[in-house]
C-alpha angles and dihedrals in degrees: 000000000000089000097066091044087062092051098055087045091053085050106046097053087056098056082051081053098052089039094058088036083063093033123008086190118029115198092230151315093305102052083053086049086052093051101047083058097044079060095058093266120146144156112276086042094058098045093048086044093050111358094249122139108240145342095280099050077066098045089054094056083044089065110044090049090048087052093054089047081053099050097045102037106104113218121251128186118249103267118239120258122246107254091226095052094042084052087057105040083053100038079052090055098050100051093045089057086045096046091055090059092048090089086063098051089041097061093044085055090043089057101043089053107033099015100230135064136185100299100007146065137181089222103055118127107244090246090060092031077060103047089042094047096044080048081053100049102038087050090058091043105040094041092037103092092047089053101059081041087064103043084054114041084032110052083038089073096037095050083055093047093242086129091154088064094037086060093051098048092047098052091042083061085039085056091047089041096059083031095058086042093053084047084048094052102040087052096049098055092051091052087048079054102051092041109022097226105157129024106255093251089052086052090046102053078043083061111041089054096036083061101039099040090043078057098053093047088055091047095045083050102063088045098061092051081042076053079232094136091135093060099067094044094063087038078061095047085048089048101059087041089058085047091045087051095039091053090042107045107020125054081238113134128233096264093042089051095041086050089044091058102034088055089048089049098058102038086054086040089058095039086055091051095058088045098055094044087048079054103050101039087069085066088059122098118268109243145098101315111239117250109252116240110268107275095253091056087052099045089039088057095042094043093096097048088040084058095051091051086051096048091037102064092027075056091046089044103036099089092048088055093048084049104048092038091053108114111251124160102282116038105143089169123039082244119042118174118244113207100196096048094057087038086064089043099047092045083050093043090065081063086080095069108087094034094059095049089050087052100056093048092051091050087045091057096042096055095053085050098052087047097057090043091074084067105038100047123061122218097255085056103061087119094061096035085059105047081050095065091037087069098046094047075057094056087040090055090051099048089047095050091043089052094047097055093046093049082056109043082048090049084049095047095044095048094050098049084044083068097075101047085040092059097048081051108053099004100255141065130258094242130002123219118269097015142125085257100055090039090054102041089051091044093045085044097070096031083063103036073054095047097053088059086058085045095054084051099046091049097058098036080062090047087060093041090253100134100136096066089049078060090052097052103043096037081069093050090038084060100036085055100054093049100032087055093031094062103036092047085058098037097049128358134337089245093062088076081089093078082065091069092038095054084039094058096038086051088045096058101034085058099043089042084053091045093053094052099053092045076050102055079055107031091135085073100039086055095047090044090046090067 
């Protein structure tokens, strides 16, 4: 019998453990109540566990034990971080937001030196490059909101070590995911039916990479919350070497050998993701698994920031589509790929890669320092605790833009010096002077150098749950981008859609700058609301 007794009491101060790790200080009773449940907790479960009633008979004994911790826990000052550990906790965070950001610059170098990669080739005829290039868009806008839900009911569950609930969640969104690409597909090819918009071995190739690479982005994704970024990097170098094989030794084509190895890339890539969350769940704890929260509830909480994934990359693509949809004298389709317009884009893009290492490091370092605020400063010194903050988010903003015109200035010089070894490689430049390449890549380079500035906001406005303003900020760039390119594109020349982007990204961060000023001038709040 006393056994047992251990046992609930064991249990039972680890419940009060988990409860404070979600929440140090819970309104009342019944935020306690609501917890419990979040953490799979209902009646008949407590009552078999410790004879109680109901959720909230427990929740009442919760309390009371969490006020007496509060009222004879002396208070200590945050300790201060060793130098050493914060260097490398820093040093950690900018390489992770560097390495997500490596698949990109490897397929550029893949395709200056081999001239494919894994879903690309220089060679391609403009009806293929299309339908490649729709397949690639409606993969990152139709999986894109799936993607931020998982990154943030997913990681929630894997921060806290309930990597058995983290795995089912993730894979529920993965099943939509695959579910909402199969509705996509079956609509646009009635709508290719009814209107005959594309020929049927243009829709298929749309299709086909529409599916496999919806199904790389799902699976990149999990990695990133698995902290597995490495993993697909080297599933993208592997990637380009089973196209290179399959060109070289088999009288297999480009696109069969792309497909062959996309396909490949994101079965193995599925395959990696069961086996690190089979990994990490024998880290978890040993005891009865939480229930997860009905669905509704789920989808209810990520729909804010599902919306943002899906705004965020129809904000990145938009001007592409404007661009490629403008009248000239020869469209034999309502969208044509133009390959010197993405050429200019995909050179500025690389631009993102050091500004998104030095915000997340940024981030990184705010939110240790927000943590230990809520030792340092005292209720009655949330003024000051704000203006304080106020201050640091100052010094953030400098170093970010800092870093984002170097990077581009960096980005601009470097292209521009590659010229010459390109050329003594293949025989051309990369781009030529006074032409739609370089237009657009000087254009797209400020528009992104811009838009990093929006990111570092976002990101922290998501650290704090304020997604919604994030929603408000990007739904009027979003706008502005789609006229502003759409006009220009059709007043003057194609290659003017890029001012969209441009308008798009300055809009973006005006409104998230204004956004995290004013969460700032009440940060005592935000903080409060963000538990």
């Amino acid at each position: 019998m006393s056994l047992v007794l251990q046992e609930r009491r064991v249990l039972y101060e680890q419940i009060v453990n988990d409860i404070q790790k979600r929440n140090m200080f819970p309104e009342d009773r019944y935020e306690i109540a609501a917890l419990l449940e979040s953490m799979g907790w209902n009646d008949s479960r407590v009552s078999e566990q410790f004879g109680m009633q109901d959720v909230f008979e427990l929740a009442d004994f919760i309390w009371e034990q969490i006020q007496q911790r509060v009222a004879f826990t002396p208070f200590e000052p945050p300790p201060k971080r060793n130098l050493v550990y914060l260097v490398f906790e820093l040093t950690k965070s900018f390489l992770r937001g560097v390495i997500f950001a490596l698949p990109m610059a490897i397929s550029v170098l893949s395709m200056l030196t081999l001239k494919f990669s894994l879903w690309s080739y220089e060679y391609l005829s403009v009806e293929l490059a299309t339908s490649i290039a729709i397949g690639t868009i409606l993969s990152f806008i139709v999986v894109g909101g799936y993607t931020q839900a998982i990154a943030r009911r997913g990681f929630f569950y894997l921060f806290q070590g309930y990597y058995n609930m983290g795995r089912r969640v993730t894979f529920k969104f993965i099943r939509l995911g695959y579910l909402t690409c199969l509705c996509s597909s079956v609509l646009i090819y009635g709508l290719n039916l009814a209107f005959n918009i594309f020929p049927a071995d243009m829709f298929i190739y749309i299709v086909l990479y529409f599916f496999f690479l919806t199904s790389i982005w799902l699976s990149v994704t999990v990695m990133y919350i698995l902290r597995r970024e490495l993993t697909f990097t080297g599933l993208i170098i592997l990637g380009i070497i089973i196209v290179y094989l399959l060109m070289s030794f088999t009288p297999l084509d480009i696109i069969f050998s792309q497909l062959i190895s996309i396909f490949f890339v994101s079965v193995i890539g599925m395959l990696l993701v069961l086996y690190y969350f089979r990994q990490a769940e024998r880290k978890e704890e040993k005891g009865i698994t939480p229930q997860l929260p009905r669905m509704s509830i789920t989808i209810y909480s990520v729909m804010p920031y599902f919306l943002y994934g899906f705004l965020y990359f129809f904000f990145l693509f938009i001007d592409r589509i404007n661009a490629w949809s403008a009248n000239e004298a020869y469209m034999p389709y309502f969208i044509w790929f133009r390959g010197e317009y993405e050429l200019g884009l995909d050179f500025a893009l690389l631009v993102l890669m050091i500004p998104l290492g030095v915000s997340e490091v940024i981030v990184h370092k705010l939110m240790l320092d927000l943590e230990d605020s809520q030792k340092r400063f005292w209720g009655s010194e949330t003024d000051e605790m704000n203006r304080y903050f106020k201050k640091v988010y100052y010094k953030m903003l400098g170093i970010i833009v800092v870093a984002s015109i170097a990077s581009g200035a960096l980005i601009w010089k470097g292209i521009f010096l590659a010229n010459a070894w390109y050329s003594d490689y293949s025989g051309k430049l990369l781009i030529r002077e006074d032409t739609i390449t370089e237009f657009v890549f000087i254009v797209s380079l400020a528009s992104y150098v811009i838009l990093s500035i929006a990111l570092m906001n976002a990101v922290i406005l998501f650290s704090l749950s304020q997604a919604g303003l994030v929603n408000r900020s990007i739904i009027p760039a979003v706008g502005l981008n789609l006229i502003a390119g759409f006009l220009l594109s059709r007043w003057f020349e194609y290659h003017y859609a890029v001012f969209g982007l441009l308008a798009g990204s300055i809009v973006f961060a005006i409104l998230t700058l204004r956004h995290m000023l004013r969460v700032l001038g009440k940060l005592d709040y935000y903080l409060y609301a963000a538990n």
